[in-house]
Backbone and ligand atoms as CSV (ligand in chain L), in Angstrom:
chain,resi,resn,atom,element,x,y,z
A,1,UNK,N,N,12.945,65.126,-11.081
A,1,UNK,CA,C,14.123,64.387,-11.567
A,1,UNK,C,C,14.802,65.152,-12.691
A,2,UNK,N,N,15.999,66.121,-12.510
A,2,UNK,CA,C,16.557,66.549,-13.515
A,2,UNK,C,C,16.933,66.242,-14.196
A,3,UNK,N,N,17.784,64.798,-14.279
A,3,UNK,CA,C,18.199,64.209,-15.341
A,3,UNK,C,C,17.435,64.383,-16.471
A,4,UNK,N,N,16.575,63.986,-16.967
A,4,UNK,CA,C,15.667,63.781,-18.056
A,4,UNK,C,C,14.867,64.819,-18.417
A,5,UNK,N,N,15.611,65.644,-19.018
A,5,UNK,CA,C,14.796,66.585,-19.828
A,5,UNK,C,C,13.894,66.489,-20.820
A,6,UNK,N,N,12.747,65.616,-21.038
A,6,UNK,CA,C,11.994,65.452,-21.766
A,6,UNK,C,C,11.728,67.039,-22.860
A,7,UNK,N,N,11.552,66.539,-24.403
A,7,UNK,CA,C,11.274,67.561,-25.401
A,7,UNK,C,C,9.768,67.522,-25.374
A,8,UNK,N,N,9.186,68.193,-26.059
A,8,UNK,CA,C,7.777,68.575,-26.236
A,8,UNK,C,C,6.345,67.317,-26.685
A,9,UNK,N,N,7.273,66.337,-26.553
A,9,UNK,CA,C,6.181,65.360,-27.284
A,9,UNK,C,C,5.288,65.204,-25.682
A,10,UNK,N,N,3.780,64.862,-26.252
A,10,UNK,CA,C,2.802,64.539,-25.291
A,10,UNK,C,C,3.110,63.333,-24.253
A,11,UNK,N,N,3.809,62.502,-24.791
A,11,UNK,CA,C,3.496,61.196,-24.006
A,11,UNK,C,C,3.670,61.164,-22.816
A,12,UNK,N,N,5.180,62.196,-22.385
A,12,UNK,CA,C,6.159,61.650,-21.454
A,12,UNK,C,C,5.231,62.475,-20.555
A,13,UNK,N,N,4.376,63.291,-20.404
A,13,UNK,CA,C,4.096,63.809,-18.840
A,13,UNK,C,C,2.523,63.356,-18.652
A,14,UNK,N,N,2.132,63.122,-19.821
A,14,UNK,CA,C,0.368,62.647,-19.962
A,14,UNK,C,C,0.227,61.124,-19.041
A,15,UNK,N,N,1.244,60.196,-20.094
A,15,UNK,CA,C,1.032,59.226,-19.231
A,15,UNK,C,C,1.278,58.939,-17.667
A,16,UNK,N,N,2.169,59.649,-17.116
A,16,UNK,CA,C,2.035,59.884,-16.089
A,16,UNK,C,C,2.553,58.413,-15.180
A,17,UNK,N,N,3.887,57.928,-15.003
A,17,UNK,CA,C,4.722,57.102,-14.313
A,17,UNK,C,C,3.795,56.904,-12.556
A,18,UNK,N,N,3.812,55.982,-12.582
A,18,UNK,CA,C,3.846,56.211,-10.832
A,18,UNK,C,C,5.127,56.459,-10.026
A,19,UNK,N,N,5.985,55.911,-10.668
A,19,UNK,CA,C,7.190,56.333,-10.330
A,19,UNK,C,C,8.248,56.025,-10.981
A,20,UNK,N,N,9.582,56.846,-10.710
A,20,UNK,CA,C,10.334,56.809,-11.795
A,20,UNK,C,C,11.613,56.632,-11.032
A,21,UNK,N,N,12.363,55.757,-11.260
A,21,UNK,CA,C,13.894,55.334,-10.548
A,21,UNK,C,C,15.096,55.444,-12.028
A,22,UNK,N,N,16.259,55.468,-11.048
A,22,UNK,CA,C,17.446,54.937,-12.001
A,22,UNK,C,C,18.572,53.976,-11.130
A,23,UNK,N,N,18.897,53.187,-11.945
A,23,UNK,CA,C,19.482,51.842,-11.253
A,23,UNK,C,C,20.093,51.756,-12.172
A,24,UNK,N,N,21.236,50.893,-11.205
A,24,UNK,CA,C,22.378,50.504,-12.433
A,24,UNK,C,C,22.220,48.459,-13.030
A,25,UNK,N,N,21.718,48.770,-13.228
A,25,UNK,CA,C,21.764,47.086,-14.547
A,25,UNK,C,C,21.695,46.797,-15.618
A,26,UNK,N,N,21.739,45.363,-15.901
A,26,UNK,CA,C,22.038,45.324,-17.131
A,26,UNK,C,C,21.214,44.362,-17.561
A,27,UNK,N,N,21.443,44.086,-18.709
A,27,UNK,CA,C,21.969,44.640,-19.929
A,27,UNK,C,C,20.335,45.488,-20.327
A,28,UNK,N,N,19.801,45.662,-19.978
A,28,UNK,CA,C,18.271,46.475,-20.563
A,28,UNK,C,C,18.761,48.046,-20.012
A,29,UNK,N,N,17.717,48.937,-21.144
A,29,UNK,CA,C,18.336,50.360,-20.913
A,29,UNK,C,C,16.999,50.904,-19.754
A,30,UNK,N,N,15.984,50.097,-19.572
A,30,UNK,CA,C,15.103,50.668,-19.131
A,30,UNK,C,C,13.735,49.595,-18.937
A,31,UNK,N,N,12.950,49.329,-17.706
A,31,UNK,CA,C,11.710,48.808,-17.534
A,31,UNK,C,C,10.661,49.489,-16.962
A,32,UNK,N,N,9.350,48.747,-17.167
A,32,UNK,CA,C,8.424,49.244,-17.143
A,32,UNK,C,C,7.187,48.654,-15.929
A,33,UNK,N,N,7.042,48.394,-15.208
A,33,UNK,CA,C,5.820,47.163,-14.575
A,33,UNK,C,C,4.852,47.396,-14.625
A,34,UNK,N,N,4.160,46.784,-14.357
A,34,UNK,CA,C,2.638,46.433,-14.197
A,34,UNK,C,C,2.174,47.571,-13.420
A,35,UNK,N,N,2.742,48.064,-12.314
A,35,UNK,CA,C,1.926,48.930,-11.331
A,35,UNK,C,C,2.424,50.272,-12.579
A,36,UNK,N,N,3.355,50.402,-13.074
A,36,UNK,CA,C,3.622,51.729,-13.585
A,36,UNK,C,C,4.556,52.150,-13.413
A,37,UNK,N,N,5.849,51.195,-12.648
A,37,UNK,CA,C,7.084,52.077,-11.928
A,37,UNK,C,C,8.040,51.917,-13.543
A,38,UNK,N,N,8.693,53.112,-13.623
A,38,UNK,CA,C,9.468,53.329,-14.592
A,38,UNK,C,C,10.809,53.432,-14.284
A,39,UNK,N,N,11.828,52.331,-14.498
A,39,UNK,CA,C,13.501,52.691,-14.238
A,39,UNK,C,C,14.368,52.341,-15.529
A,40,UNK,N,N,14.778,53.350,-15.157
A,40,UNK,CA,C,16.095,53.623,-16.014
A,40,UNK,C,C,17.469,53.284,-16.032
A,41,UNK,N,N,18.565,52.759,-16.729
A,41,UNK,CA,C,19.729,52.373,-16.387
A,41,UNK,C,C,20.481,53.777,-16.431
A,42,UNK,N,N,21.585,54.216,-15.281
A,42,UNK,CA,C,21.776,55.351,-15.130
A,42,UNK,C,C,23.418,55.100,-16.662
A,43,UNK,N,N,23.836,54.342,-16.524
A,43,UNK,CA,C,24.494,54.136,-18.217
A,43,UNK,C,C,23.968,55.290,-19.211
A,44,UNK,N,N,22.585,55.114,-18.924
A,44,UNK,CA,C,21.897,55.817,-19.883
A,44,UNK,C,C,22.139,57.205,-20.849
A,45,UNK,N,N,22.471,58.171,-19.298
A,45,UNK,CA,C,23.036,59.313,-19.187
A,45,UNK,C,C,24.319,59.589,-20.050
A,46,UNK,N,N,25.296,58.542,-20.236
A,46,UNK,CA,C,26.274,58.871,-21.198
A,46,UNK,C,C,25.681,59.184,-22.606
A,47,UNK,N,N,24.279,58.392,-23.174
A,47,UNK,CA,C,24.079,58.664,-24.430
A,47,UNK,C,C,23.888,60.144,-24.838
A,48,UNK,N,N,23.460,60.262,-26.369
A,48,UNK,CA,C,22.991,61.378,-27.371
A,48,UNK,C,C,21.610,61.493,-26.063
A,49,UNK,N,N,21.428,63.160,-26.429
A,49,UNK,CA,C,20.077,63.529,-26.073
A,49,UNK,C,C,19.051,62.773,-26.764
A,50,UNK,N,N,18.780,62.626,-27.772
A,50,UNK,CA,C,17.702,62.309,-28.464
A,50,UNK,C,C,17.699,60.757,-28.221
A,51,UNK,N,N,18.889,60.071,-28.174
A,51,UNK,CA,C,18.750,58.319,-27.294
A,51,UNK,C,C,17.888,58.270,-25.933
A,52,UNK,N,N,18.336,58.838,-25.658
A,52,UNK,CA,C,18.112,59.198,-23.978
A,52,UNK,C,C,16.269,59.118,-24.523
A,53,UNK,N,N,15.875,60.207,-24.914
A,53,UNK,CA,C,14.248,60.864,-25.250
A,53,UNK,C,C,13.806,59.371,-25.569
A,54,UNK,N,N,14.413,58.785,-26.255
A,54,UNK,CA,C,13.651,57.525,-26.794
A,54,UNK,C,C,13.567,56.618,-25.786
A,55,UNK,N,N,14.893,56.543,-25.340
A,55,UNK,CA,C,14.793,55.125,-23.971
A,55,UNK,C,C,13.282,55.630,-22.932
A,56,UNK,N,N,12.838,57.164,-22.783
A,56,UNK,CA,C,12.364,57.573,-21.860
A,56,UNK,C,C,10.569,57.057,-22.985
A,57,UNK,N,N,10.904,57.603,-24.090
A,57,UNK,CA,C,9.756,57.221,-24.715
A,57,UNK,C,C,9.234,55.878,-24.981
A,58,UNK,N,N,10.156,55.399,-25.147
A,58,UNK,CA,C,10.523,53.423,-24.987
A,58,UNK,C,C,9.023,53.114,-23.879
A,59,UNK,N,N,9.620,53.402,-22.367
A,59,UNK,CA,C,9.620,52.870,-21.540
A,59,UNK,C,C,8.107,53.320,-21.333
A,60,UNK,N,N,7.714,54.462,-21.289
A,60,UNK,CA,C,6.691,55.358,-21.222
A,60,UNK,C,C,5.296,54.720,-22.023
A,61,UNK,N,N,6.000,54.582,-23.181
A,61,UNK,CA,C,4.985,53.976,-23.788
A,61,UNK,C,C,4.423,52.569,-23.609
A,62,UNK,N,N,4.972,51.601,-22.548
A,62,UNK,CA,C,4.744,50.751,-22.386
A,62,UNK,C,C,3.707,50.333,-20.792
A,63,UNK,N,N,3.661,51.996,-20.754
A,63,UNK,CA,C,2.581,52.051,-19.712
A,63,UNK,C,C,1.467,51.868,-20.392
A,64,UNK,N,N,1.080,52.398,-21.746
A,64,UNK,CA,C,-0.086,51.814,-22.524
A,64,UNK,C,C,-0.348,50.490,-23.172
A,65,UNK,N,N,0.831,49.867,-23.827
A,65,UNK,CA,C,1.125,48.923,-24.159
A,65,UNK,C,C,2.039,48.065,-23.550
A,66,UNK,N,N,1.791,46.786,-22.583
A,66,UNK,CA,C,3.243,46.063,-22.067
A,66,UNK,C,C,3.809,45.255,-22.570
A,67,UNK,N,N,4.185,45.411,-23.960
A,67,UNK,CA,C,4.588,44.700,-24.877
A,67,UNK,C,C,4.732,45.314,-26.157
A,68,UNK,N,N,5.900,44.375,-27.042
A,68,UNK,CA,C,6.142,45.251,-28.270
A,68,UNK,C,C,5.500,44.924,-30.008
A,69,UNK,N,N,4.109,45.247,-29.482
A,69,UNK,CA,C,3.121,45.082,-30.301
A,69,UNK,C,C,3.145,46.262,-31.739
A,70,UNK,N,N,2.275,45.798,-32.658
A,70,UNK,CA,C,2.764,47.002,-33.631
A,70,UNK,C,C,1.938,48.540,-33.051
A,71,UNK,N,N,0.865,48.207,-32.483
A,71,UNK,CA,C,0.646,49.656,-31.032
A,71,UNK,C,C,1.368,49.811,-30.811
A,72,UNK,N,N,2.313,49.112,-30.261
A,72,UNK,CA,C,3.051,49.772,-29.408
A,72,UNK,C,C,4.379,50.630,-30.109
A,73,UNK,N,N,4.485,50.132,-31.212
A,73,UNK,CA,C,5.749,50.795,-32.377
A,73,UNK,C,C,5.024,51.722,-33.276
A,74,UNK,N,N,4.038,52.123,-33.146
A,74,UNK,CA,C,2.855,53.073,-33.660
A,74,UNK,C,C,2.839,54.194,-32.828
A,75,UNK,N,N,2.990,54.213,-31.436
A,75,UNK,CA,C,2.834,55.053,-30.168
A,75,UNK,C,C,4.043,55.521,-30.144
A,76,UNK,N,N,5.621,54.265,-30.446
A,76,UNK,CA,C,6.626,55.346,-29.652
A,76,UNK,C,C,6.655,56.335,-31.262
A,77,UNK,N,N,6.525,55.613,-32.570
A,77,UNK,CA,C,7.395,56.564,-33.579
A,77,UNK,C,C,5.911,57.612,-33.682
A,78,UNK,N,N,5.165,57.900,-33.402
A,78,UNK,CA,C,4.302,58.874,-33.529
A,78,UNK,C,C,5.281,60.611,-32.176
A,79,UNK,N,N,5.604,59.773,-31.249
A,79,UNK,CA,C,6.261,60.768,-30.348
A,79,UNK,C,C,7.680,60.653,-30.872
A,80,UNK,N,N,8.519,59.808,-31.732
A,80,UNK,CA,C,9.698,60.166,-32.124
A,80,UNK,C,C,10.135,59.596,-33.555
A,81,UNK,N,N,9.660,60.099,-34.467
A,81,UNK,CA,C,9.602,59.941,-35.501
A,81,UNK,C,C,10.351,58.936,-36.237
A,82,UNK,N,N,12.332,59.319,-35.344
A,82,UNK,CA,C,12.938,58.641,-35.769
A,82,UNK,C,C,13.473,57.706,-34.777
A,83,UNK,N,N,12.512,57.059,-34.497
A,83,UNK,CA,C,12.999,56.102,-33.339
A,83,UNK,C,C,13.794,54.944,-33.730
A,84,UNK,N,N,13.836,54.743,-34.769
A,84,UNK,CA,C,14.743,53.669,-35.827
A,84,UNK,C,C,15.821,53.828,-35.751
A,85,UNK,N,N,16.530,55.168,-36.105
A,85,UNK,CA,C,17.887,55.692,-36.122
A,85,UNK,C,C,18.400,55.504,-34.446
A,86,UNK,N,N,17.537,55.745,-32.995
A,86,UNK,CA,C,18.384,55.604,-31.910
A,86,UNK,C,C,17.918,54.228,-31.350
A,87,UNK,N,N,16.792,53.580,-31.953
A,87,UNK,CA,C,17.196,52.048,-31.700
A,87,UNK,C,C,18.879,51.155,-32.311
A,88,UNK,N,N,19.156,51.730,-33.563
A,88,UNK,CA,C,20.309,51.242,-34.030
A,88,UNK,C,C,21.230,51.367,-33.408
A,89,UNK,N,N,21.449,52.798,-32.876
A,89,UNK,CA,C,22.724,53.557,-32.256
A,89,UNK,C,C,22.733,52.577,-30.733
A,90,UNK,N,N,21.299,52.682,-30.339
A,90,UNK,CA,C,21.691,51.500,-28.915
A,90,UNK,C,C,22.404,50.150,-29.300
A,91,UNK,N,N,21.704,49.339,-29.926
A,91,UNK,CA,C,22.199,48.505,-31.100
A,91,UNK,C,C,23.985,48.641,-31.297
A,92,UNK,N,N,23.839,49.202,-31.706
A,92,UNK,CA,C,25.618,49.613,-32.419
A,92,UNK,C,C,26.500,49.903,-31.396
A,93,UNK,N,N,26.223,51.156,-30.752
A,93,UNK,CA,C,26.913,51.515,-29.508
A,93,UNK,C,C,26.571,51.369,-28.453
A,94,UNK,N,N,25.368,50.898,-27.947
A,94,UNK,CA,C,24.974,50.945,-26.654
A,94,UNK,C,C,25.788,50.179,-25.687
A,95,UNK,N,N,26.515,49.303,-25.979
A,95,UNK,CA,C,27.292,48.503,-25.541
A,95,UNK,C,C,28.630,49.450,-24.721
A,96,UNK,N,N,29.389,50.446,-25.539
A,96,UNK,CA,C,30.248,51.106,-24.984
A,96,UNK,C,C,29.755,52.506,-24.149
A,97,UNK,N,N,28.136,52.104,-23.906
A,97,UNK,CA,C,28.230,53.240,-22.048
A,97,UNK,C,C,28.184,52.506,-21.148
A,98,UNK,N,N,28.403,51.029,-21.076
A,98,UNK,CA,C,28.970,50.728,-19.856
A,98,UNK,C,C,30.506,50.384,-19.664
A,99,UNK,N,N,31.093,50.935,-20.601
A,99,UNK,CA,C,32.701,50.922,-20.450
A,99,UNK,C,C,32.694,52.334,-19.261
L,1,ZN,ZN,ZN,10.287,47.627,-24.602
């Protein structure tokens, strides 16, 4: 899947998706299930690189955790330090990539 150029952090190829889609819906940037399937809102693609890394780290990480436990906000900011700054920006702007 070219889209998603994942950067160097461990998570995104360790944990290991069973599978990985992109679909267009809304309003979530990205889910996770139970079996492991990972999709993405293709919206997505308009963001910053480093949004993008997070939605992918978001989602990824919830193959360990299925829920947003303080694990689980321990796991993503350990792989993106500043995961605060592109939670906001979704927050703030995320709204205008589906214009
Ligand atoms: Zn989540």
């Amino acid at each position: 899947m070219a889209p998603f150029t994942p950067n160097d952090t461990q998570v995104q190829w360790e944990l290991g998706p069973v599978g990985v889609s992109v679909r267009n819906f809304k309003p979530r940037w990205g889910s996770c299930d139970k079996k492991g399937q990972v999709a993405f809102n293709w919206n997505i693609i308009k963001a910053p690189h480093a949004v993008i890394d997070y939605v992918v780290i978001h989602e990824l990480c919830h193959l360990i955790h299925p829920n947003h436990s303080q694990d689980f906000w321990k796991l993503v900011s350990g792989n993106d330090s500043l995961y605060a700054e592109r939670k906001k920006w979704l927050k703030e702007k995320g709204f205008e990539l589906f214009q």
